[in-house]
N, C-alpha and C positions, 0 to 999 in steps of 0.2 A: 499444576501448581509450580510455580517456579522457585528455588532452591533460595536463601535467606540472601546468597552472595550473590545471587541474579538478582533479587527484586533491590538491593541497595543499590547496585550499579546504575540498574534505570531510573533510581530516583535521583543517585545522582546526573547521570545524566540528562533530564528533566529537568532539573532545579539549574544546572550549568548553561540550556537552550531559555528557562525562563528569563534569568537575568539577562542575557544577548539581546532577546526580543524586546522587555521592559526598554532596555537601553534605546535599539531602534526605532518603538514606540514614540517615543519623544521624541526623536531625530524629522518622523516622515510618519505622512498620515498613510500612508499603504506600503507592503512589506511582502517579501518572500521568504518563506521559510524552505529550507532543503534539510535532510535529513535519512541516512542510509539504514533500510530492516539489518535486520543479522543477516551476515555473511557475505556484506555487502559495503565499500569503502573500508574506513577504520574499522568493523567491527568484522573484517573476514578474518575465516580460520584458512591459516597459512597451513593447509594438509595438501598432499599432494592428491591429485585424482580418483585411487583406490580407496585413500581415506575419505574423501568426501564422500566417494559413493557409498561407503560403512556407515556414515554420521546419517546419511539419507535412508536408508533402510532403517535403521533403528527408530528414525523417528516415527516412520510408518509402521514398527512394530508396538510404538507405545500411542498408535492411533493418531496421529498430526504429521503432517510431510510440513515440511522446511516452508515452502508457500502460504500455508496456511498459518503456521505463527508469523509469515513476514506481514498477512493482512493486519495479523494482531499489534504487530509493533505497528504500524503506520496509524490503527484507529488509536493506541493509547498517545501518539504525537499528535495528531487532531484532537484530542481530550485536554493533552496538554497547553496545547496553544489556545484552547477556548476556556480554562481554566484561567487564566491571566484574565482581569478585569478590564485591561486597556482595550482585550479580542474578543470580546464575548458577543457580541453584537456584530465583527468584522464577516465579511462576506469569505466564505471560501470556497476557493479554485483549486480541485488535486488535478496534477498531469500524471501521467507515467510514461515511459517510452521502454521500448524492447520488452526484457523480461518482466519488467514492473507493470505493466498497461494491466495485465490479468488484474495484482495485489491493488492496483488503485481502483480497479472497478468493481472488486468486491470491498474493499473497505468499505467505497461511495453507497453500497449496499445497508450496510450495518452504520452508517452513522448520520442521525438527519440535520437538515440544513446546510447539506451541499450546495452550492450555488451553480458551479459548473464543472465538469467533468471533462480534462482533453488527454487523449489518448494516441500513442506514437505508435503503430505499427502492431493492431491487437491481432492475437493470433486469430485462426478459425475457428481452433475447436478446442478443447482440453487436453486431446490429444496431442500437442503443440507444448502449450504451458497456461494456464498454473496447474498445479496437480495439486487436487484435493482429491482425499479418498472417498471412491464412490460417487464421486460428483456427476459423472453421464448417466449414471441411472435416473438423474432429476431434470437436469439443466446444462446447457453446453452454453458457452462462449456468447453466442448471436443472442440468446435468452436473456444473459443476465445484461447484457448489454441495452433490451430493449426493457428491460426494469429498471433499470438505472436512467432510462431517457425520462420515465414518467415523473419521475423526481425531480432530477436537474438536465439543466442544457449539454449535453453530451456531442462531443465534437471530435470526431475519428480523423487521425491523420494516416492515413495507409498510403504507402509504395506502391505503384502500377503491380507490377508483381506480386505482391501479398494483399492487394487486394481482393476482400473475400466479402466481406461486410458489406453492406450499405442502410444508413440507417440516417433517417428525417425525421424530423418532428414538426 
């Protein structure tokens, strides 16, 4: 549960992303939405190294690693955008690239009426990134990836080099 001065922040910031998008609504019949989880663009904690790896272990003492609320913040910004009445019906596209490809391809998990799913460089294995706790004892990386295909159109962009995946539909 998040603290009374968190969940204002997000609302405010939500109701700040509504009004942006109403605006370009009108502008243009299709639109891009960007938006950074915690600890990421505007909203990163300026700690140095040691402290981030404090803030990360904590988290995983109160049960959630930092990856896993990033899934959370990205599914409450797709709630967001499909909450506006102009998008409710709009098609959506999540990408992710680098460290994000895990947080987009489990959010794509948890929320339906993904359209299509494009992915920059998804690790192998959890081993890699994202870290959820416990998560190899169920499912790795290539798994959720091929539950995400049966949904939506999933379209991997891998480097020669980290190429590990391969995955058709």
């Amino acid at each position: 549960m998040l603290s009374w001065t968190h969940q204002i922040y997000y609302r405010r910031i939500e109701s700040i992303c509504a009004i942006k998008i109403q605006d370009q609504c009108k502008k243009s019949p299709s639109m891009q939405v960007y938006f950074a989880p915690r600890d990421i663009g505007p909203t990163a904690w300026n700690f140095n190294e040691r402290k981030r790896t404090h803030v990360r272990r904590r988290f995983m003492l109160l049960g959630q690693t930092l990856d896993g609320m990033r899934v959370r913040d990205v599914r409450r910004e797709i709630r967001a955008v499909r909450s506006m009445p102009q998008l409710k019906k709009a098609k959506m596209q999540i990408s992710g690239n680098g460290m994000m490809t895990g947080i987009a391809l489990y959010a794509s998990l948890f929320e339906a009426k993904i359209e299509s799913l494009s992915l920059r460089d998804l690790p192998k294995s959890h081993r890699d990134r994202p870290i959820f706790l416990n998560m190899l004892q169920f499912l790795d990386v290539p798994q959720a990836a091929a539950m995400a295909a049966e949904r939506s159109r999933v379209t991997l962009h891998q480097q020669e080099k980290k190429a590990g995946i391969i995955l058709r539909r």
